[in-house]
C-alpha positions in Angstrom: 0.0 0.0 0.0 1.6 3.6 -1.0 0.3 5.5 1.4 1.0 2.9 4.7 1.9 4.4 7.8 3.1 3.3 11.2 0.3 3.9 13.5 0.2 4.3 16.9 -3.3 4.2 19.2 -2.7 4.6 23.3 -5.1 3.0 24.9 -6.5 -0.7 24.6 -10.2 -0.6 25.5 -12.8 -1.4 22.7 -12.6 1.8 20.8 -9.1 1.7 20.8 -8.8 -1.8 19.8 -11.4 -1.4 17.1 -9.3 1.2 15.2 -6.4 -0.7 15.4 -8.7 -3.4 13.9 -9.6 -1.0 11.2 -6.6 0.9 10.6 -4.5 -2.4 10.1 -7.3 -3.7 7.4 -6.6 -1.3 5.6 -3.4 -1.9 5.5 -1.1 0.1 8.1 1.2 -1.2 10.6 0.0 -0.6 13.9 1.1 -1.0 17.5 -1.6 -0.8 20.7 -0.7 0.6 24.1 -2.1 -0.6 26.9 -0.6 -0.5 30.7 -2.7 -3.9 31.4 0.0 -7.0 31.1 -2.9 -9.0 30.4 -4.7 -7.7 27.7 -0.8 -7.0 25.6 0.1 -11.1 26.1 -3.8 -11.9 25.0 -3.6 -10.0 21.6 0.0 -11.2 21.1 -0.3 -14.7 22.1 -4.3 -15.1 21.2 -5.1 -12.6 18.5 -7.9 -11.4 20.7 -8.3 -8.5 23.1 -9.5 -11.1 25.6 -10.8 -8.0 27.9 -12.5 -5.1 26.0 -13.4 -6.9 22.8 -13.4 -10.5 22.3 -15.8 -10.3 19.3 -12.9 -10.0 16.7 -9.6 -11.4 15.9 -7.0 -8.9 15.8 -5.2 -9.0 12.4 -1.0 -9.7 13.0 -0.1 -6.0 11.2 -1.2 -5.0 14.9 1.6 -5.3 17.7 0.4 -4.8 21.7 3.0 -3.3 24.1 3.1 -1.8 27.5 5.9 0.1 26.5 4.4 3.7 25.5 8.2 4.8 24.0 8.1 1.7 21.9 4.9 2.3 20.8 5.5 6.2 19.6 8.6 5.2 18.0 8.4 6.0 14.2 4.7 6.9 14.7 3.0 9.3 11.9 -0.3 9.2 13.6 -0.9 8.7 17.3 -4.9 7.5 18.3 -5.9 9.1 22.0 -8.0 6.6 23.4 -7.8 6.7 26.9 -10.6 8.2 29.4 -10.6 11.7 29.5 -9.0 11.6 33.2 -6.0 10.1 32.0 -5.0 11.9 28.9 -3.2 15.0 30.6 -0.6 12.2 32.0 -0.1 10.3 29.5 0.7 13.4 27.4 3.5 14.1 29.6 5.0 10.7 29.5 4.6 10.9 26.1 6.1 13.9 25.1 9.7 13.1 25.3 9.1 10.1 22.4 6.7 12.1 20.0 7.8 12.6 15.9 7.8 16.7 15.4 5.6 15.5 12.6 2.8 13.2 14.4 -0.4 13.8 13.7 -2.4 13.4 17.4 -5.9 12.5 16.9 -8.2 11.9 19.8 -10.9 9.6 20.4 -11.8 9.9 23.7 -15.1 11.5 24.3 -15.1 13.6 27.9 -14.2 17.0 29.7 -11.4 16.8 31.9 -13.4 17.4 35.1 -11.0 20.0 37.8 -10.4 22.3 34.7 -13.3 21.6 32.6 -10.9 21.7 29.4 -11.4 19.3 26.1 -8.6 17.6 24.6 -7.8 20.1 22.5 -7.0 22.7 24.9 -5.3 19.7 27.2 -2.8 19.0 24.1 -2.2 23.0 23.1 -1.4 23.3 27.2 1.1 19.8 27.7 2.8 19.9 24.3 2.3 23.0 22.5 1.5 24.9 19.8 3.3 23.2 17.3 1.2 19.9 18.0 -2.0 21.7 18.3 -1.9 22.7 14.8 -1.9 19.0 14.3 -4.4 18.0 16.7 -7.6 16.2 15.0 -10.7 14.8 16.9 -12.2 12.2 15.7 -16.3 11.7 16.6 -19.5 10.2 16.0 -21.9 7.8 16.1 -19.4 4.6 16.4 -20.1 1.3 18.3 -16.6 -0.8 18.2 -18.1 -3.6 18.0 -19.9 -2.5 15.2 -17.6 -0.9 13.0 -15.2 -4.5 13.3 -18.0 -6.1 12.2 -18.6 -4.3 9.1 -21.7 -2.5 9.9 -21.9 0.7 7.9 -20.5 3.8 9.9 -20.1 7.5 9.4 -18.0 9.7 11.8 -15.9 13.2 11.8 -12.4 14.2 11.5 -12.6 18.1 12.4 -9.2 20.2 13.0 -8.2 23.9 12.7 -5.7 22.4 10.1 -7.1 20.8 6.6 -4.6 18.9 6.1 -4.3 17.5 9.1 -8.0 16.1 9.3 -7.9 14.8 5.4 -5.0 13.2 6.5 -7.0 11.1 9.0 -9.7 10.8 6.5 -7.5 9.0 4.0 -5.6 6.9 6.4 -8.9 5.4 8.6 -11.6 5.7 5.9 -12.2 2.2 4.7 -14.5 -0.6 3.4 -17.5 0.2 6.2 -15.7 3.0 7.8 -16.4 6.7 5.8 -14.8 9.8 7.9 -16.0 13.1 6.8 -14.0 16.4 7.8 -14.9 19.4 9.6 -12.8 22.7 10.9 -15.1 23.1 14.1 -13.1 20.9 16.8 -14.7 22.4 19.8 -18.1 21.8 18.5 -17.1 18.0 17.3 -15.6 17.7 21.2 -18.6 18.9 22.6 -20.8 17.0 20.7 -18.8 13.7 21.8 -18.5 14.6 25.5 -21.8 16.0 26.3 -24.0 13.5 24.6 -22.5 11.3 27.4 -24.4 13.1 29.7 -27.6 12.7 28.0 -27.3 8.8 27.3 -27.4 8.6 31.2 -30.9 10.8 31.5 -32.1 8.5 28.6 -31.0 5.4 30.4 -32.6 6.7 33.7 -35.8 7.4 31.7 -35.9 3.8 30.5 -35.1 2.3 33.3 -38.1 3.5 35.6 -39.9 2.0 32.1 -41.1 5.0 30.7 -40.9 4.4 26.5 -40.1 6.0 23.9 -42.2 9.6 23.8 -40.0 10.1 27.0 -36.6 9.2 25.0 -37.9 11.0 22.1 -38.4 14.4 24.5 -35.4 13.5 26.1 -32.8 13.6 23.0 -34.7 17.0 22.2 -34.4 19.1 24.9 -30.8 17.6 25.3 -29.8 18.4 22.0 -30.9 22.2 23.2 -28.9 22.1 26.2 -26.3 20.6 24.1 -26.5 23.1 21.2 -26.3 26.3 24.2 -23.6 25.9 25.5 -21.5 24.6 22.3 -22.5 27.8 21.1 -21.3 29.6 23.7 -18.2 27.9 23.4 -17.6 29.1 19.9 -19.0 26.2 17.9 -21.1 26.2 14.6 -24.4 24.7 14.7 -23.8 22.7 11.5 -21.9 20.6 13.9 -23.9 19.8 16.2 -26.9 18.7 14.0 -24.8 16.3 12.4 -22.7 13.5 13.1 -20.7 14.6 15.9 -24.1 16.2 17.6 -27.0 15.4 16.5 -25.5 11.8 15.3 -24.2 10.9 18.3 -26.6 11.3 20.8 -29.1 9.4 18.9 -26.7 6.3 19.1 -26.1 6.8 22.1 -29.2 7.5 23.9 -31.2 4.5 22.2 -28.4 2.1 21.7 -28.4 -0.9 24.0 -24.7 -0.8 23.3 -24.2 2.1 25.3 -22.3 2.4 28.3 -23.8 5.6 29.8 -27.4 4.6 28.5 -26.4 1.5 30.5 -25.4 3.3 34.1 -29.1 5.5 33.6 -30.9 2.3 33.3 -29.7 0.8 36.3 -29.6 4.2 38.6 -33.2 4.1 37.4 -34.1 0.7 38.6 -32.7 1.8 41.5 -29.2 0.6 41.7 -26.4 3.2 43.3 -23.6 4.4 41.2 -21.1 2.4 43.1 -22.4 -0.8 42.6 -23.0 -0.1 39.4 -19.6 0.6 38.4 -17.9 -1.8 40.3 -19.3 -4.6 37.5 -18.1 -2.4 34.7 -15.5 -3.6 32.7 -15.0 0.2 30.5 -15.1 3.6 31.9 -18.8 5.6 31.3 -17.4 9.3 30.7 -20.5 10.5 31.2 -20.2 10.1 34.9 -17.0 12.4 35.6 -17.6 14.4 32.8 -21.7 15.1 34.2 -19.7 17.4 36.8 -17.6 18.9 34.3 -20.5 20.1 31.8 -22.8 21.5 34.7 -19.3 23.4 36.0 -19.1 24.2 32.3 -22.2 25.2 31.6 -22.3 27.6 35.3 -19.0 29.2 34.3 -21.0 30.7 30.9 -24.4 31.4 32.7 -25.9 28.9 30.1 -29.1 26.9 31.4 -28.7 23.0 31.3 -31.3 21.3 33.8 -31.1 18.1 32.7 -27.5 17.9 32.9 -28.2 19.4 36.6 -30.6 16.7 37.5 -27.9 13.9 35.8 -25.4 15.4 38.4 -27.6 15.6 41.9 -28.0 11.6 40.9 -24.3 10.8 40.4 -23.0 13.1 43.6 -25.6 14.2 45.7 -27.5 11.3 46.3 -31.0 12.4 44.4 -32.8 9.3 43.1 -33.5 9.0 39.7 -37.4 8.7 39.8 -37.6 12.8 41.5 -34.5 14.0 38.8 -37.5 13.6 36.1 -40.0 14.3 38.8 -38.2 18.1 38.5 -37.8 18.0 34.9 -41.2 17.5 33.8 -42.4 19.9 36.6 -40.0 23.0 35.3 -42.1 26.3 34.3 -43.8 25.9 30.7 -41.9 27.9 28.2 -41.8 29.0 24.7 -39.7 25.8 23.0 -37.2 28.3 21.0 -36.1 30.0 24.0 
């Protein structure tokens, strides 16, 4: 292949895995980071990523290491995949290794929650501008499991640099995989952190068995809250009512995929946060980054009560049953304001 590049992708869980999946189909070598001993000896001895995603064999252009200097080494692209709440440190670790002319794109979908920055802002800060220029975030509606097994998927490359985004768009574009471009990256990380948030209202709807008029309201309104404070953020409103926005809160508000929707349902049959994710295998982003938004969202005076209510559930103990209780009892208003 004439255009086959080294690629790197930190951080093992099904996303990441899934891209290596795809980004080694079509044709690139690729080596996957992960601190966990056990999932690195199950894709080299097994093929499989044992852990995170068991569904698919894992092609043998795609190396596993816990060795994040080896995996940089000769890298063109380098895949964020990590939770939010680790990316600013493994930035720093990583710094030392990087190419001057890596490409970082980021997959991970959260705020970082004690400064409320995206990953944009976290990469411009820990490695400068010379690698912000180059920073692409990749975002949308995008099951792993789904996209390794061929099902049709659209998602969005947007950076402040063109060439930088069509690069990822030519290198991870393949078979069922089409990635468009956009420019608007604070819009596209908005989208992808915020619609977390959502997913966990729509899970708690569903889970105190209200259908789908409730869902349907509920991906609405959060869209609103959603759009507001993108908006005030700097973001285009093309963005958010496609892919990256409007996109992926559809997926993953209804999806029985989701994580988040997954952690609403289960604070809505009544189960407490804790022992919810103590039988998790993945991080939910929504949870940390449901603190992050409403801090967010206070800091610009912008109005976001279901993100509110998703927050008293998650840290002050409010039960899911009263959050919608309060939602469906707020003042009537005009829709469009």
């Amino acid at each position: 292949m004439s255009n086959k590049k080294r690629i790197s992708v930190i951080g093992a869980g099904s996303w990441g895995t899934a891209l290596a999946i795809v980004a080694a189909r079509a044709g690139h070598e690729v080596i996957l980071w992960s601190r966990n001993d056990e999932v690195v000896n199950s894709i080299t001895d097994k093929r499989f990523n044992a852990r995170y995603l068991s569904s698919t064999q894992i092609p043998h252009s795609v190396s596993a290491t816990n060795d994040i200097y080896e995996t940089l080494e000769g890298s063109s692209l380098v895949l964020l995949a990590t939770p939010s709440h680790a990316v600013r440190a493994l930035l720093t670790v990583m710094k030392p290794a990087l190419n001057e002319g890596s490409t970082i794109v980021s997959v991970t979908k959260g705020i970082e929650i004690e400064s409320g920055k995206r990953v944009s802002e976290i990469v411009r800060e820990v490695l400068g501008e010379q690698f912000s220029q180059r920073f692409v975030c990749l975002s949308g509606p995008s099951f792993a499991k789904e996209v390794v097994e061929n099902h049709p998927t659209a998602i969005v490359a947007a950076s402040s640099n063109d060439e930088s985004a069509r690069t990822v768009q030519t290198a991870l574009s393949f078979e069922n995989l089409r990635i468009y471009t956009n420019t608007d990256v604070v819009g596209t990380e908005l989208g992808g952190s915020v619609k977390n948030v959502m997913a966990i209202a729509a899970g708690m709807t569903a889970g105190l068995g209200y259908g789908s008029n409730s869902i349907a309201a509920l991906i609405t309104r959060g869209l609103a809250e959603l759009t507001r404070l993108a908006l005030s953020q700097g973001a285009q409103v093309e963005t958010l009512m496609g892919l990256a926005g409007l996109g992926d809160l559809v997926l993953t508000c209804t999806g029985s995929l989701s994580r988040n929707r997954f952690v609403g349902e289960e604070l809505g049959k009544g189960r407490t946060i804790e022992e919810i994710t103590l039988g998790m295998n993945e991080v939910a982003e929504g949870i940390k980054t449901s603190r992050a938004v409403k801090r967010l969202a206070q800091k610009a005076g912008i109005e976001m009560p279901i993100t509110s209510e998703v927050d008293a559930v998650l840290y002050e103990g409010k039960s899911a049953r009263d959050a919608v209780a309060v939602l469906m009892s707020r003042p009537l208003r005009s829709e469009t304001n």
